[in-house]
LUMDRENRO-842625 format. One record per atom (N, C-alpha, C): atom name; residue in three letters; residue number from 1; x, y, z. Coordinates in steps of 0.2 Angstrom, whole numbers, plus 5000, padded with zeros to 4 digits. Atoms other than C-alpha are relative to their C-alpha. Example, Ala and Ser with C-alpha at 12.3 -4.5 7.8 and 13.67 -1.06 7.14 Angstrom:
+-------+---------+-----+------+------+------+
! atomo ! residuo ! num !   c1 !   c2 !   c3 !
+-------+---------+-----+------+------+------+
!     N !     Ala !   1 ! 5004 ! 4994 ! 5000 !
!    CA !     Ala !   1 ! 5062 ! 4978 ! 5039 !
!     C !     Ala !   1 ! 5004 ! 5006 ! 5000 !
!     N !     Ser !   2 ! 4996 ! 4994 ! 4999 !
!    CA !     Ser !   2 ! 5068 ! 4995 ! 5036 !
!     C !     Ser !   2 ! 4996 ! 5005 ! 5003 !
+-------+---------+-----+------+------+------+
//
This chain:
+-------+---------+-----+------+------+------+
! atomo ! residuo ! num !   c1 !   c2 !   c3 !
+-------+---------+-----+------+------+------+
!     N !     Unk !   1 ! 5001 ! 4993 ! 5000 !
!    CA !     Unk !   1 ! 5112 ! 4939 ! 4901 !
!     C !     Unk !   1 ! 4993 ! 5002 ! 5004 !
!     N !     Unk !   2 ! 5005 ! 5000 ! 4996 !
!    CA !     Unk !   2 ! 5098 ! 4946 ! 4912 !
!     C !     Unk !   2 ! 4998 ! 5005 ! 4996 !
!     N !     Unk !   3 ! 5006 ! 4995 ! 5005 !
!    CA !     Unk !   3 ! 5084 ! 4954 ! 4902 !
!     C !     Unk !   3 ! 4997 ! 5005 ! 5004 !
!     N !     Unk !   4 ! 5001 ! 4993 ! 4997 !
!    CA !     Unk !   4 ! 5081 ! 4972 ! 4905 !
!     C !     Unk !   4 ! 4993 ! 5001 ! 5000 !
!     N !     Unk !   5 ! 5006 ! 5000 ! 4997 !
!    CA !     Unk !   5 ! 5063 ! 4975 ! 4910 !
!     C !     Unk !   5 ! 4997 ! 5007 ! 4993 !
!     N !     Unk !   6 ! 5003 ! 4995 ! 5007 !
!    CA !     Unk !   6 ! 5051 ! 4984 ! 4895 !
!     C !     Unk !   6 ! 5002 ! 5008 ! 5003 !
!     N !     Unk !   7 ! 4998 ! 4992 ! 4995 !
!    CA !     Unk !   7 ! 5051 ! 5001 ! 4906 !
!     C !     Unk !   7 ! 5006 ! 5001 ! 4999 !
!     N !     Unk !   8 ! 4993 ! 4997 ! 5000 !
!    CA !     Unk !   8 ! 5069 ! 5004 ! 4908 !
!     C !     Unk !   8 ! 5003 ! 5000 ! 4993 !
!     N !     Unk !   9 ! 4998 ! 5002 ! 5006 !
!    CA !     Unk !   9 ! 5073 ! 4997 ! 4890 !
!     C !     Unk !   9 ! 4996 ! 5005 ! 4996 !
!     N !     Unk !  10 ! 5005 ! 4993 ! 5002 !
!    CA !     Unk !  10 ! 5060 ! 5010 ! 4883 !
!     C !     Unk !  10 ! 5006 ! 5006 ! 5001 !
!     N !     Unk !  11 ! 4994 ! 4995 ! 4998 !
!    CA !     Unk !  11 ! 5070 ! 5024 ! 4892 !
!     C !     Unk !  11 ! 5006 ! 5001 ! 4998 !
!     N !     Unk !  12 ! 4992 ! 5000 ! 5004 !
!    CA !     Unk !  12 ! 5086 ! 5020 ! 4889 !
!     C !     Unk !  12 ! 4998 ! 5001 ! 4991 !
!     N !     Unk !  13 ! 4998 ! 4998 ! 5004 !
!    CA !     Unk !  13 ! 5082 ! 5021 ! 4871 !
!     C !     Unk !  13 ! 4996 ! 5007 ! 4999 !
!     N !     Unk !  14 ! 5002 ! 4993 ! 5001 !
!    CA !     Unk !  14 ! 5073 ! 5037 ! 4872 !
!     C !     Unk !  14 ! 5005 ! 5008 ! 5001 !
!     N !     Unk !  15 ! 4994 ! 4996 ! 5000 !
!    CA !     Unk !  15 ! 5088 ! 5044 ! 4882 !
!     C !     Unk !  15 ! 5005 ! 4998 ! 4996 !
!     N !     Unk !  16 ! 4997 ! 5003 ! 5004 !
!    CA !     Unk !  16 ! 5097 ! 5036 ! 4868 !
!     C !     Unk !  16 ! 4999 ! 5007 ! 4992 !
!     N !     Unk !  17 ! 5003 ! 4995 ! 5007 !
!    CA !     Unk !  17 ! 5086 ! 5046 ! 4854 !
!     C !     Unk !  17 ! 5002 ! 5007 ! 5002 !
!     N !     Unk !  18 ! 4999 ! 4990 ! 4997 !
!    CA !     Unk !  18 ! 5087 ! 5063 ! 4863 !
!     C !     Unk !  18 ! 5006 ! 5001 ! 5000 !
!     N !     Unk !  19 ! 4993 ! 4996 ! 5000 !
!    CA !     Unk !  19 ! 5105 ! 5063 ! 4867 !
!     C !     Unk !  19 ! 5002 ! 5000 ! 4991 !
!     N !     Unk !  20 ! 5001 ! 4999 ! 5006 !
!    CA !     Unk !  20 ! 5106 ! 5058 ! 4848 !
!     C !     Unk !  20 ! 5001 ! 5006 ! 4993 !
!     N !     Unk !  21 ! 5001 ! 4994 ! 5007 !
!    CA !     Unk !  21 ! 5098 ! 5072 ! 4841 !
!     C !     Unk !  21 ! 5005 ! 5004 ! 5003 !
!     N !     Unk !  22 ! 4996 ! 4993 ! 4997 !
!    CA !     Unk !  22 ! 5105 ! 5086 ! 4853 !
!     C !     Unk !  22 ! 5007 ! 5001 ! 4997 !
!     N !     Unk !  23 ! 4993 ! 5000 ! 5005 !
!    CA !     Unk !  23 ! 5124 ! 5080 ! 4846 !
!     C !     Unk !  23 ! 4998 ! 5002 ! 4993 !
!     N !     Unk !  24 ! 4998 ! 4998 ! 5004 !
!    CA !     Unk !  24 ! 5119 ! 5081 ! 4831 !
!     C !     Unk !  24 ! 4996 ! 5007 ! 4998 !
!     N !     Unk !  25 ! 5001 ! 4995 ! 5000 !
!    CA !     Unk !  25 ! 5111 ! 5096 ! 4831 !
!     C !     Unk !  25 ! 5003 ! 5007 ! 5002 !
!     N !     Unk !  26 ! 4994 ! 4996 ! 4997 !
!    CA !     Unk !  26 ! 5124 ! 5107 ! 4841 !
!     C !     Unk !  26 ! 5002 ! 4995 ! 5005 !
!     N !     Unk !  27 ! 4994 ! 5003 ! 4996 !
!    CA !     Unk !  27 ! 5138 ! 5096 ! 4846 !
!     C !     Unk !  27 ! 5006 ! 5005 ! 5004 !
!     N !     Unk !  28 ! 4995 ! 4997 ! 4996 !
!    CA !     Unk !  28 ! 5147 ! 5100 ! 4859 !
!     C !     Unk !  28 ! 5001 ! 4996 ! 5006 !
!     N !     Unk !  29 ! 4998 ! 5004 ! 4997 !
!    CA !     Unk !  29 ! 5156 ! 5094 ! 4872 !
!     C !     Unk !  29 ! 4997 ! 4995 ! 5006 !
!     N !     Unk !  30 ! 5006 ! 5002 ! 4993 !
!    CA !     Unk !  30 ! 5142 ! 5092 ! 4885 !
!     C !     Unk !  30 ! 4996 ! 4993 ! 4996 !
!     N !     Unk !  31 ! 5006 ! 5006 ! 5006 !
!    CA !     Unk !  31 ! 5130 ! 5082 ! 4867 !
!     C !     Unk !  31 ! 5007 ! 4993 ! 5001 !
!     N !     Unk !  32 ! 4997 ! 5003 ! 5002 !
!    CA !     Unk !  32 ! 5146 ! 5073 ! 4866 !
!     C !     Unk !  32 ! 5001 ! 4991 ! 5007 !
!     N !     Unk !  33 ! 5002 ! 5003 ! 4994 !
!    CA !     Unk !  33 ! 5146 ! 5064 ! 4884 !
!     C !     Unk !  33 ! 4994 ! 4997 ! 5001 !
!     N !     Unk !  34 ! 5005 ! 5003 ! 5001 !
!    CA !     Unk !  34 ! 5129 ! 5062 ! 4884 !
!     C !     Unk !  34 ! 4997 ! 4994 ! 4996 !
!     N !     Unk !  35 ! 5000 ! 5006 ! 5006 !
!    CA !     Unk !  35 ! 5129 ! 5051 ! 4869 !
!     C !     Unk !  35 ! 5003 ! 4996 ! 5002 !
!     N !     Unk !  36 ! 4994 ! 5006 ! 4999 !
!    CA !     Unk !  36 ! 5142 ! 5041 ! 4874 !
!     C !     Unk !  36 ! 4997 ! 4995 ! 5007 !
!     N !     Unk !  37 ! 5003 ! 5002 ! 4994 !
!    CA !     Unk !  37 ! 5135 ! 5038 ! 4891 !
!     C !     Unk !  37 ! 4992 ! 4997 ! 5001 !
!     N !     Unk !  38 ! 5007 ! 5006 ! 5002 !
!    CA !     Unk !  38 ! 5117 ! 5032 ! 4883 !
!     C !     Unk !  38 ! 5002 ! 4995 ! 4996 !
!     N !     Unk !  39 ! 4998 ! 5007 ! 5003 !
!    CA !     Unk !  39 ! 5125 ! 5023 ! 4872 !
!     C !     Unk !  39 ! 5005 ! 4994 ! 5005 !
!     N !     Unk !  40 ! 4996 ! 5004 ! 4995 !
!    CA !     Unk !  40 ! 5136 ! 5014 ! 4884 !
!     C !     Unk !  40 ! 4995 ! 4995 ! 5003 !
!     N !     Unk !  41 ! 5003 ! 5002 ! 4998 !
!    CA !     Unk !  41 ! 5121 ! 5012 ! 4894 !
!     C !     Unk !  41 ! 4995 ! 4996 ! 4996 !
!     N !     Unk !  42 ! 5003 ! 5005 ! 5003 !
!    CA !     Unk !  42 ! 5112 ! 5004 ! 4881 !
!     C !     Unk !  42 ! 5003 ! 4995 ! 5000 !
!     N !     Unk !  43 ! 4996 ! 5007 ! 5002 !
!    CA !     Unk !  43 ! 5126 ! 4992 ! 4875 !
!     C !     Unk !  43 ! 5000 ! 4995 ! 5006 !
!     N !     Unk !  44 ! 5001 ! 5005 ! 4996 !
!    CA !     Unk !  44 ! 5126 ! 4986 ! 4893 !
!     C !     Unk !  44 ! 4993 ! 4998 ! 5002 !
!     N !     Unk !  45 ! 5005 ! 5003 ! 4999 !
!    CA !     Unk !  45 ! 5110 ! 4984 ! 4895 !
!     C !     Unk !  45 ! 4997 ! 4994 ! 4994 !
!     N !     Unk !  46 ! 4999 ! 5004 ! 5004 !
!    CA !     Unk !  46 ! 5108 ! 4974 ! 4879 !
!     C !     Unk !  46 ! 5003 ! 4994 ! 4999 !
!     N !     Unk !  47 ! 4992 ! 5006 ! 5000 !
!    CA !     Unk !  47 ! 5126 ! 4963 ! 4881 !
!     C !     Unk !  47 ! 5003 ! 5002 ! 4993 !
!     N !     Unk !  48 ! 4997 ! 4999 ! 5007 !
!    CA !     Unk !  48 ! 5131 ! 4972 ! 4864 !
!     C !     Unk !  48 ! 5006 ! 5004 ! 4999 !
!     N !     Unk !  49 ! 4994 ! 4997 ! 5000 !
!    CA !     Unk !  49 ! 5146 ! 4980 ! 4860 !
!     C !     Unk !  49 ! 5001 ! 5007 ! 4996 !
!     N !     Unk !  50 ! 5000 ! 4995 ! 5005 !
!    CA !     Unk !  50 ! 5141 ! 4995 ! 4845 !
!     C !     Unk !  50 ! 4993 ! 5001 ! 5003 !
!     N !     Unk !  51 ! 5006 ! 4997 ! 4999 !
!    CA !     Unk !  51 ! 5127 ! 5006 ! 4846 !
!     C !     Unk !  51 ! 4995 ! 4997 ! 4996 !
!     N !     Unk !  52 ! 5003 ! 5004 ! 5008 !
!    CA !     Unk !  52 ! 5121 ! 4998 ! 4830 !
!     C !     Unk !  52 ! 4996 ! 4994 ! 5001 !
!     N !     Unk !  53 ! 5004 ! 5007 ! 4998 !
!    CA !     Unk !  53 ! 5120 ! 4981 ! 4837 !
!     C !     Unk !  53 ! 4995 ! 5000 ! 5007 !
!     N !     Unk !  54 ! 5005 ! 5001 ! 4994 !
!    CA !     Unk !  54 ! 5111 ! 4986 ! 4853 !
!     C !     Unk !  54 ! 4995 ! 5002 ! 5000 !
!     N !     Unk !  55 ! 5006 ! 4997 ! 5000 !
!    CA !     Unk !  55 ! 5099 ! 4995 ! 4844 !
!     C !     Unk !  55 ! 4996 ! 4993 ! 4996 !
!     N !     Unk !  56 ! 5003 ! 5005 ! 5003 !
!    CA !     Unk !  56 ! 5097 ! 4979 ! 4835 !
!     C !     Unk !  56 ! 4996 ! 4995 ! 5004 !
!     N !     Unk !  57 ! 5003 ! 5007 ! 4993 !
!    CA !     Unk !  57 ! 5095 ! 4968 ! 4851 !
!     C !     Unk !  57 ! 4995 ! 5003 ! 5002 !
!     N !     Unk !  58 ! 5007 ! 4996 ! 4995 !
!    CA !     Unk !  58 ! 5083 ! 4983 ! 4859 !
!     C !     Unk !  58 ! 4994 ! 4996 ! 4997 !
!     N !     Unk !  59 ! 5005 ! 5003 ! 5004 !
!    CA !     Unk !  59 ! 5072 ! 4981 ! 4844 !
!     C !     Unk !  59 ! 4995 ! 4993 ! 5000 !
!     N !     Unk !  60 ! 5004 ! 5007 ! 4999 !
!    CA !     Unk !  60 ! 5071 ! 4961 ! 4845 !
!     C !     Unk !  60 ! 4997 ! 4999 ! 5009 !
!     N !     Unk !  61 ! 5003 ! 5001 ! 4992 !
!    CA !     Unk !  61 ! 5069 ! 4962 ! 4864 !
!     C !     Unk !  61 ! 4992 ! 5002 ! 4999 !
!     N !     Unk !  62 ! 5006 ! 4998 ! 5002 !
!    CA !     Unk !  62 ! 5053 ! 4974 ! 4860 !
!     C !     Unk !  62 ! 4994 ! 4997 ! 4997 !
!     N !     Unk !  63 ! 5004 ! 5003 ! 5004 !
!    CA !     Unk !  63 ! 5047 ! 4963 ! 4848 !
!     C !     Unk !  63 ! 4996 ! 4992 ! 5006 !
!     N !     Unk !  64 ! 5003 ! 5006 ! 4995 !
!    CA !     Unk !  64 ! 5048 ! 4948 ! 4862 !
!     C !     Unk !  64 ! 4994 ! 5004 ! 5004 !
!     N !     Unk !  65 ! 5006 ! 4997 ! 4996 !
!    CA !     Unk !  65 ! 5039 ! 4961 ! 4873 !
!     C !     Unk !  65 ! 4992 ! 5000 ! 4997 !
!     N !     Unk !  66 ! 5006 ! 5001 ! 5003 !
!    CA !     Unk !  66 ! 5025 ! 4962 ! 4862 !
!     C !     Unk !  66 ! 4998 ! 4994 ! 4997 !
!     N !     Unk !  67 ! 5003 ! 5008 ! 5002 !
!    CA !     Unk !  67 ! 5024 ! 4945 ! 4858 !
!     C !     Unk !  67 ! 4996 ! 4996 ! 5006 !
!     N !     Unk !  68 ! 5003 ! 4999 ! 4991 !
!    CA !     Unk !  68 ! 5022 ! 4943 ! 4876 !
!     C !     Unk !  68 ! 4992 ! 5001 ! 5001 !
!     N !     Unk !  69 ! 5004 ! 4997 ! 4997 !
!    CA !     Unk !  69 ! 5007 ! 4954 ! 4879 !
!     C !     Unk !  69 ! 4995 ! 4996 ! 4994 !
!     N !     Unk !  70 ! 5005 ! 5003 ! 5005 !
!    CA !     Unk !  70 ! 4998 ! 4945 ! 4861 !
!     C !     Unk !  70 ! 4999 ! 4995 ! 5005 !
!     N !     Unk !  71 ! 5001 ! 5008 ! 4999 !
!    CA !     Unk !  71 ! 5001 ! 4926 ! 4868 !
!     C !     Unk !  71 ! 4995 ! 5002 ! 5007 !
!     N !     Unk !  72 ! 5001 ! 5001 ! 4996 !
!    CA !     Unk !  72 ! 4994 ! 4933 ! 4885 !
!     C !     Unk !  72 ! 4990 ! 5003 ! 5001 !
!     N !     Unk !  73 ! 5007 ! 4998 ! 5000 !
!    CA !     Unk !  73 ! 4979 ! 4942 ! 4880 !
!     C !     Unk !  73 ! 4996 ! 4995 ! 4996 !
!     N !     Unk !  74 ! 5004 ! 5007 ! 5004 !
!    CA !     Unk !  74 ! 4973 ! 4926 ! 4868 !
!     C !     Unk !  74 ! 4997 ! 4996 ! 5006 !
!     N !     Unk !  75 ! 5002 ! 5004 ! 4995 !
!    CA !     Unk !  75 ! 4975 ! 4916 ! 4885 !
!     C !     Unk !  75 ! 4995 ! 5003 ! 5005 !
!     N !     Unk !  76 ! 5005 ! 4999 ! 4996 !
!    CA !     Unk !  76 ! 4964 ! 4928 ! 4893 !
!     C !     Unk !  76 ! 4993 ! 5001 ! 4995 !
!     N !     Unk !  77 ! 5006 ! 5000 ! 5003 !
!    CA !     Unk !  77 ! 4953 ! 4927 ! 4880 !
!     C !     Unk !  77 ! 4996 ! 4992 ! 4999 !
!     N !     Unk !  78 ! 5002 ! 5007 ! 4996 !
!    CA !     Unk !  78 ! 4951 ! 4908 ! 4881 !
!     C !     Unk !  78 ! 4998 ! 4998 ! 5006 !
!     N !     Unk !  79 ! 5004 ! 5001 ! 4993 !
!    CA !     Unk !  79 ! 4949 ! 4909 ! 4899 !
!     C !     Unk !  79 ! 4992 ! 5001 ! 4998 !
!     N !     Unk !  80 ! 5007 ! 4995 ! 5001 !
!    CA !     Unk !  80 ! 4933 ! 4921 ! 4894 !
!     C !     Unk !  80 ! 4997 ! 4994 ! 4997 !
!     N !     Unk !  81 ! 5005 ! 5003 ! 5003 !
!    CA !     Unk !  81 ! 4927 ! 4909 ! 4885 !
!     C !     Unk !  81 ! 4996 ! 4993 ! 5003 !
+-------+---------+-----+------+------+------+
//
């Protein structure tokens, strides 16, 4: 699977939350498309198959990311030293 770039994986689940709320707030045809087609895009963007499980994989990808940006800023902090 090819890991989706913090940036875009951010978005997608913002347009994910947005579309989200709007259905359930006034669903209607148009909320209804929308969710379907964020969710969709997240699933593939994840490799996941439920909303459920791709929010789960987002979350762990996220947490890689921020694992990331610690292990990077230590090594710049031993360079410094």
């Amino acid at each position: 699977m090819i890991i989706p770039a913090e940036k875009e994986l951010r978005a997608v689940l913002a347009r994910f939350a947005q579309a989200r709320i709007e259905h359930d707030a006034r669903p209607t045809g148009r909320t209804s498309r929308d969710l379907e087609d964020a969710t969709y895009t997240l699933c593939v963007m994840t490799g996941e198959r439920t909303a459920e499980q791709a929010l789960l994989a987002a979350d762990a990808l996220l947490e890689q990311y921020g694992a990331g940006r610690v292990s990077l800023s230590q090594e710049d902090e031993t360079l410094a030293a």
